[in-house]
C-alpha positions in Angstrom: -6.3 27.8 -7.4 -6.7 26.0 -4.0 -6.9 22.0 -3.9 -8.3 19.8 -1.4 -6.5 16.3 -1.7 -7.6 13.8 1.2 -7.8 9.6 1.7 -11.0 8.0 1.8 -9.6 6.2 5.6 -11.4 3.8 8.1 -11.2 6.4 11.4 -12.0 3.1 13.4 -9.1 1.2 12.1 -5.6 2.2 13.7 -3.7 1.3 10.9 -5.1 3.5 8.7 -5.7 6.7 11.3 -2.1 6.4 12.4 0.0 6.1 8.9 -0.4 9.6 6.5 -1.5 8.5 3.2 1.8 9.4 1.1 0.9 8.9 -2.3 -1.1 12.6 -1.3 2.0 14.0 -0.5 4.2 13.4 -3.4 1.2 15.0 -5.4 1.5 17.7 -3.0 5.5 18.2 -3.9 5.0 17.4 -7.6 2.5 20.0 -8.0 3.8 22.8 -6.6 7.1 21.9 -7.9 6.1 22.1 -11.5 2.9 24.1 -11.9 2.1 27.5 -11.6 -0.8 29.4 -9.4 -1.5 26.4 -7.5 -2.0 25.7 -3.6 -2.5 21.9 -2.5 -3.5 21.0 0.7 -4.0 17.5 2.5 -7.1 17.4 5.0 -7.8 14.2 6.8 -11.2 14.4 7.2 -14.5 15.5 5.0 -15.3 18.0 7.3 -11.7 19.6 7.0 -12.1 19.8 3.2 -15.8 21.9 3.0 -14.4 24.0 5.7 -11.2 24.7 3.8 -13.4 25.8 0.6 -11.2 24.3 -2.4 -12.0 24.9 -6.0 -11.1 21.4 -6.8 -11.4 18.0 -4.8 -9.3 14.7 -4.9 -9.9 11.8 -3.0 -7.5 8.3 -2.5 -8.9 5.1 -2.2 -8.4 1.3 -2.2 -11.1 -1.0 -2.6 -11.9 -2.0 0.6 -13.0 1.8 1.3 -14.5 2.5 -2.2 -17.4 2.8 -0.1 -16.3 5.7 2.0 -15.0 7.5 -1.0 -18.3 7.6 -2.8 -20.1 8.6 0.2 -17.3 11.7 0.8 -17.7 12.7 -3.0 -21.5 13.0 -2.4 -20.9 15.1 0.5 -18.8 17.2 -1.2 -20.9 18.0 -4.3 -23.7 18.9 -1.9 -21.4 21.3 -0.3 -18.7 22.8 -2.4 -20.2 21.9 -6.2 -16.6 21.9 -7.4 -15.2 19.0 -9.7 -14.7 15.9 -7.7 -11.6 13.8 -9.1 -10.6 9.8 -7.7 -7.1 8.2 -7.9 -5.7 5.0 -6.3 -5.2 0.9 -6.6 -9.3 0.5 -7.2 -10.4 2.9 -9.9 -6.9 2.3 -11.3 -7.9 -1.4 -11.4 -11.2 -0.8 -12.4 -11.5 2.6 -14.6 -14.7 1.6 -16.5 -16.7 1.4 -13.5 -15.9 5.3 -12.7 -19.1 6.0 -10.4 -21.2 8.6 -11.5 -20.1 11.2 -8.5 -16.6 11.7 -9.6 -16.0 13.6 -12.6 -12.6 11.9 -13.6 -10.5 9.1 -11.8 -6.8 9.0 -12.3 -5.4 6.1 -13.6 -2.0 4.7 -12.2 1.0 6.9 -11.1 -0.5 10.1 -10.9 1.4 13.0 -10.1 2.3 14.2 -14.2 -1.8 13.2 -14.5 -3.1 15.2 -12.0 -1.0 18.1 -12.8 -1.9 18.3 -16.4 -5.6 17.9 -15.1 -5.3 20.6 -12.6 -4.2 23.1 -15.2 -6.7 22.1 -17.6 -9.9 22.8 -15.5 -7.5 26.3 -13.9 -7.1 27.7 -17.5 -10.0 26.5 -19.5 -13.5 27.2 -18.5 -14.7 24.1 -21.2 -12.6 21.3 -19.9 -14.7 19.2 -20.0 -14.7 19.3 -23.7 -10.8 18.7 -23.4 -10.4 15.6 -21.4 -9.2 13.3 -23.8 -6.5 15.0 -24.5 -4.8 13.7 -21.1 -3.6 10.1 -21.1 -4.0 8.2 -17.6 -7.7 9.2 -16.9 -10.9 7.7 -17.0 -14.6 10.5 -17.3 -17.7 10.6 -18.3 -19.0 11.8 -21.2 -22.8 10.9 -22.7 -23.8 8.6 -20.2 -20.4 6.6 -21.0 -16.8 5.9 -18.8 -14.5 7.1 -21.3 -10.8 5.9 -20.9 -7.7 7.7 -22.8 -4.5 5.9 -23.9 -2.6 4.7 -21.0 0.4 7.7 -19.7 4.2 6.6 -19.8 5.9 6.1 -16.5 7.3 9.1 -15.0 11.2 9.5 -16.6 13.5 9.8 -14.6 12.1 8.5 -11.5 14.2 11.2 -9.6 12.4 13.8 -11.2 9.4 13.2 -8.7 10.4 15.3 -5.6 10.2 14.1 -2.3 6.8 13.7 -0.4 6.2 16.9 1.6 6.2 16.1 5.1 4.4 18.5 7.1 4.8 18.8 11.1 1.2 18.4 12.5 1.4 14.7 10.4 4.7 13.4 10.5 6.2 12.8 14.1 8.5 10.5 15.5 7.4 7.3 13.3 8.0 7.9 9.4 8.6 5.8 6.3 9.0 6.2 2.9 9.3 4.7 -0.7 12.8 3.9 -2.2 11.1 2.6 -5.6 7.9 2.1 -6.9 6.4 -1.8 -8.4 7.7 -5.1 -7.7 9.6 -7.3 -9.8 7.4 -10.4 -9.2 3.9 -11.1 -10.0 2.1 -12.8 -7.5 -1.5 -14.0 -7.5 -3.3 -12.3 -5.0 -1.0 -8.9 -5.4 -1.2 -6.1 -7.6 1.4 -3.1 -7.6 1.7 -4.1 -11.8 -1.9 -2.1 -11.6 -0.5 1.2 -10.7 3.2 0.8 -11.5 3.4 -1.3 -14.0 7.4 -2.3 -13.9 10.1 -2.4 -10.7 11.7 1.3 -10.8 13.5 1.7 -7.8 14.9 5.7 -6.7 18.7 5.9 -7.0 20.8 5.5 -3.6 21.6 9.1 -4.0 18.1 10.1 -4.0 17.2 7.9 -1.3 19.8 9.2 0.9 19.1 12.7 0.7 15.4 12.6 1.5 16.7 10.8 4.6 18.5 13.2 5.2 16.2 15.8 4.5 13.2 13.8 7.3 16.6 13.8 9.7 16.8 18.1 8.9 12.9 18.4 9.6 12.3 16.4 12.4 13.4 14.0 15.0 11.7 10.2 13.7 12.8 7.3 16.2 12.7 4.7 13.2 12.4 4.9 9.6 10.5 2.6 7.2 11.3 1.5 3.7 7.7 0.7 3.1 8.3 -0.7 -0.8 6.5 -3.5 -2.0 10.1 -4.8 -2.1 13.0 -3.2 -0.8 15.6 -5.4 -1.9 14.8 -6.1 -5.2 18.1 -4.1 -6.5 21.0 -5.9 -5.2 23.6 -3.8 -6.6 21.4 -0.3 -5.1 21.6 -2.3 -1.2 25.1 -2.1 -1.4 25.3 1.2 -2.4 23.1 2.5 0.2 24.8 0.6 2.5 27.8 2.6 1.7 26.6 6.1 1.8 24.2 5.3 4.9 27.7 4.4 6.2 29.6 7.5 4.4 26.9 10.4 6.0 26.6 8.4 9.2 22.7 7.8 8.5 23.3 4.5 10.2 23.9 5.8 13.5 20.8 7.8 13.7 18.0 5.5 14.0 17.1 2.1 13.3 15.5 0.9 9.7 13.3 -1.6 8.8 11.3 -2.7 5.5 10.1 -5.3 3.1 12.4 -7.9 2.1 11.7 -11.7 0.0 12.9 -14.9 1.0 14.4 -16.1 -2.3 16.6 -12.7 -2.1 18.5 -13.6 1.4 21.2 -14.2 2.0 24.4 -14.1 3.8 25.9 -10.7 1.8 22.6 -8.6 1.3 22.3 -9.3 5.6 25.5 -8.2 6.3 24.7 -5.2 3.8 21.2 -4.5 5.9 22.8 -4.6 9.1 25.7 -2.7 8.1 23.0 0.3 7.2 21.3 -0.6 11.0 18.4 -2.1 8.8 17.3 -4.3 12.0 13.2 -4.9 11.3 12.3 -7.0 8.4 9.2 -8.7 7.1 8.2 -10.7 3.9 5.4 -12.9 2.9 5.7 -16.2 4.0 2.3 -17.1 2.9 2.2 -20.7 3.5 3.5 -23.8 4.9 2.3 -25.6 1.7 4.7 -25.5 -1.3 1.1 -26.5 -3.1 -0.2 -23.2 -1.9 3.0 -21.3 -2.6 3.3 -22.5 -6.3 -0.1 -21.1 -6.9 0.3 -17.8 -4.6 3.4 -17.0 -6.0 3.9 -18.4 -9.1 6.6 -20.8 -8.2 9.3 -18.7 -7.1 9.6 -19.1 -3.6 9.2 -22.6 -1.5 8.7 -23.6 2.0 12.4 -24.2 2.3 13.1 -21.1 0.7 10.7 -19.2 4.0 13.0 -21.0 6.6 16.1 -20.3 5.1 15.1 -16.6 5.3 13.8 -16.8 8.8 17.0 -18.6 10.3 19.6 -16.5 8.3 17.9 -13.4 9.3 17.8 -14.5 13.0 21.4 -15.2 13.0 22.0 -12.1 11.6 19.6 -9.8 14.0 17.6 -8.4 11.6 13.3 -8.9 13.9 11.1 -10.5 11.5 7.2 -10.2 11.2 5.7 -12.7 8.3 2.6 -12.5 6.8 0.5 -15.4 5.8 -2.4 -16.3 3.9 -5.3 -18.9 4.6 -8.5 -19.7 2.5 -6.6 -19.7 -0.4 -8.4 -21.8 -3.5 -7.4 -25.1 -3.4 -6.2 -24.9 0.1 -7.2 -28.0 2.1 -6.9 -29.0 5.7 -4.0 -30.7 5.3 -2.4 -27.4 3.7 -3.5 -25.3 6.1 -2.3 -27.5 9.4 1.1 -27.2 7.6 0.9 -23.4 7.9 0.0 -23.7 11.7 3.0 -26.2 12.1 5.5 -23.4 10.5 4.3 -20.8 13.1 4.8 -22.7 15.6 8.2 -24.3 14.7 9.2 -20.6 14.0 7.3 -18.9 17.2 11.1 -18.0 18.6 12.5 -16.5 16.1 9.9 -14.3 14.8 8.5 -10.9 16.7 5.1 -11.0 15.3 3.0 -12.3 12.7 0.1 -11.0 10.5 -2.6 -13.1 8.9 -4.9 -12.2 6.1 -8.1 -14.8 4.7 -6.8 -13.9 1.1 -9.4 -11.6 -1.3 -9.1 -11.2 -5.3 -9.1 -7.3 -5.7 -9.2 -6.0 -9.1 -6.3 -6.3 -10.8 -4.9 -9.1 -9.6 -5.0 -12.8 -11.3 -7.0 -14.2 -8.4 -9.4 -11.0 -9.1 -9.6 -12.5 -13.1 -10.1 -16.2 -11.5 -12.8 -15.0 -8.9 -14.9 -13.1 -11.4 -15.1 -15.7 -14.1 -16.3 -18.2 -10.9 -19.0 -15.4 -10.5 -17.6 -14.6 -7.2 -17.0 -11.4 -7.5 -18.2 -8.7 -9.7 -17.3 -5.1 -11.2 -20.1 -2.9 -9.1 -20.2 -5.7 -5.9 -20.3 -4.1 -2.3 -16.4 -3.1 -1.8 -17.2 -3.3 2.0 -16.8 -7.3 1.6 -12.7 -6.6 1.1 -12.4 -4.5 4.2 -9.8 -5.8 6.7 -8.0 -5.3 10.4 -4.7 -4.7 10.9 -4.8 -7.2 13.8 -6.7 -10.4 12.5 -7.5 -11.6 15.8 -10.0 -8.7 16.2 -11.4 -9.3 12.6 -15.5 -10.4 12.8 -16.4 -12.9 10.0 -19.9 -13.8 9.3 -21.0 -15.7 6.7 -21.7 -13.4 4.3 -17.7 -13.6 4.2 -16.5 -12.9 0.7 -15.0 -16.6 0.5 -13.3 -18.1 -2.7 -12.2 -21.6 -1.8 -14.3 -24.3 -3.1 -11.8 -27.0 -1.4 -12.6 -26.4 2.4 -16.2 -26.3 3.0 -16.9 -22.1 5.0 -17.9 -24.1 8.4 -14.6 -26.3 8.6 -12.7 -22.9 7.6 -14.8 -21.0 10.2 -12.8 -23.2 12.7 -9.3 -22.5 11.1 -10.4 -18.6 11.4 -10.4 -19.0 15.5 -7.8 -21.3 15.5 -5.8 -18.4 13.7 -7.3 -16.2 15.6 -5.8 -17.2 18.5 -2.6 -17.9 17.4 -2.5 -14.2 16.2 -3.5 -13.0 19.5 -0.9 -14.7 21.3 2.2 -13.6 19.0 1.5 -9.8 18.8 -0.2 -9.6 22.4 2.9 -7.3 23.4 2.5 -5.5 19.5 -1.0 -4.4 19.7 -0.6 -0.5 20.6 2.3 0.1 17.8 -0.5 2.2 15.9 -1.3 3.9 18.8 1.7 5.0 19.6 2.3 6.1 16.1 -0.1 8.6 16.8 1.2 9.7 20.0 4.7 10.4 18.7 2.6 13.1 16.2 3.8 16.6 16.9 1.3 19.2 16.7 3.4 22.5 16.0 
């Protein structure tokens, strides 16, 4: 049985052409690791997967390119007629509003999922018949989504095998996951949807897949690209030790996500002792107003510039994120943002900037929807974003949930941000594109 896994991807967005979609992979891995009579293939385009011929389709997506997805799975039942399947943060969010072109969508961490799935519709001709058998999945059945019982989290979490890493996609840049979820809950995030609790790989494990990307290829940086690397203290140290033991830290450089509250003095000298030299976190906002309600009042203003000078003194490059247009952000808030930039502009590499959006499954989705802002079958294409905000167009059809700042004042604050953007990551902009270049064909 032959399977066509691809990403439903914005070709015009660098970001998203350069980085491999990895959640495919590890279903790649998985798959072959544990079934039997299978062949899975990752295409990155439509026209890849007709030409390949698969009995079996599944397509990634986030909300942002729900749109492209749907439009994909139509293609492909015109051209194969071969059961279409949908996995990823949106229909994992939203399961109920399965559309009606896929025949299943895969609910939260997949790989056990889709397996079971793929040998259900490989051995039995009437599977559809069978589907609620599988927990984790979402079909259709009499003109109604139907949604089994929700699938335990994959135990151990070493039991997943590495992503496979194949040489015409990974090339000098890579990155990787050294645990899955976050320990924190923050409004306008929503890793809970998919992984439900903090479960972070063992150092061991972590280690070796390093060192199996250092046996395949010859990468020029490595990624931790968790939704929080740090959030094991006690697993830090011990990485920092074997990374020390095998030598990993004299290979290349590392870099990842880290949390302000988290810094400090001994987890720096543990990062830099493992050549962990590129860092960024979420500083959000120069408000501690806007912080309490982005992040549930576990980080503070203070907190962000604690972080940002210890991890200047320590070497470790920092690019912050922030938020603007968040609800109940007023002018005065939002000034203060501008005036932590700026006081910061020295000791930071870059910055990225993001007008916030409620997607499904977060708390600002729940607040958002009951304001009637938002809605279960709305046009997904009002969440799509750009990697570099200073090249982002907003109109005022803008999907825009702040009732505190009128849309023209914040209009202003978009250029303002704009510029500030363009200015801090002028010497930044091409990292995508040379991503890309570093590919090698083989």
């Amino acid at each position: 049985m032959h399977i066509g896994l691809t990403a439903a991807v914005r070709f015009d967005e660098p970001s998203q052409r350069a980085i491999p979609v990895i959640g495919l992979y590890y279903l790649v891995s998985f798959t072959h690791k544990y079934g039997k009579g299978i062949n899975v293939s990752v295409y990155k385009t439509p026209e890849e997967v007709i030409e390949a011929k698969p009995d079996l389709v599944g397509i990634s997506s986030v909300t942002e390119n729900m749109n492209i997805a749907i439009k994909w799975a139509e293609k492909f039942r015109d051209e194969l007629d071969v059961p279409v399947i949908i996995g990823g943060d949106h229909i994992s969010a939203l399961p109920h509003t399965l559309p009606d072109v896929f025949d299943i969508g895969v609910i939260g961490e997949g790989e056990e999922t889709f397996l079971e799935l793929v040998e259900l519709i490989k051995n039995d001709k009437n599977w559809r018949k069978s589907l609620e058998k599988i927990k984790g999945i979402c079909f259709h059945r009499e003109g109604k989504v139907e949604i089994t019982g929700s699938r335990s989290l994959i135990t151990p979490i070493e039991k997943i095998p590495f992503p496979r890493r194949e040489k015409d996609v990974w090339g000098g840049f890579h990155y990787c996951f050294t645990s899955r979820g976050c320990p924190y809950h923050c409004t306008f995030c929503s890793p809970a949807t998919i992984w439900k609790r903090y479960r972070p790989f063992p150092a061991d494990y972590v280690v070796k897949e390093i060192s199996e990307i250092f046996k395949h290829f010859d990468p020029y940086y490595i990624h931790f690209f968790d939704d929080l690397f740090i959030g094991d203290r006690k697993r830090i140290s011990d990485l920092q030790r074997l990374f020390r033991k095998t030598g990993l830290h004299m290979k290349v450089p590392f870099g990842g996500h880290i949390r302000a509250d988290l810094m400090d003095d001994s987890i720096c000298e543990d990062l830099r002792r493992m050549n962990f030299v590129s860092g960024s976190f979420g500083a959000e906002s120069g408000s501690d107003k806007i912080l309490k309600f982005l992040k549930c009042g576990t980080t503070t203003v203070e907190m962000n510039q604690k972080a940002i000078d210890m991890c200047y003194k320590w070497g470790i490059q920092l690019n912050i994120s922030f938020i603007i247009g968040t609800p109940g952000e007023t002018e005065e808030d939002i000034k203060k943002t501008i005036d932590f930039i700026e006081k910061n502009r020295k000791k930071l590499i870059g910055i990225e900037i993001f007008i916030v959006l409620p997607y499904p499954g977060t708390p600002l989705w729940t607040l958002s929807k009951r304001k009637g802002l938002v809605s279960d079958n709305m046009d997904w294409e009002k969440f799509k974003t750009k990697a570099w905000f200073s090249d982002l167009e907003v109109d005022d059809d803008y999907l825009y949930i702040n009732e505190d700042m009128d849309w023209t004042t914040f209009k202003k604050y978009i250029k303002i941000f704009q510029k500030i953007d363009a200015d801090f990551n002028r010497n930044n902009k091409g990292i995508y594109e040379n991503i890309e270049k570093s590919v090698k064909i083989s």
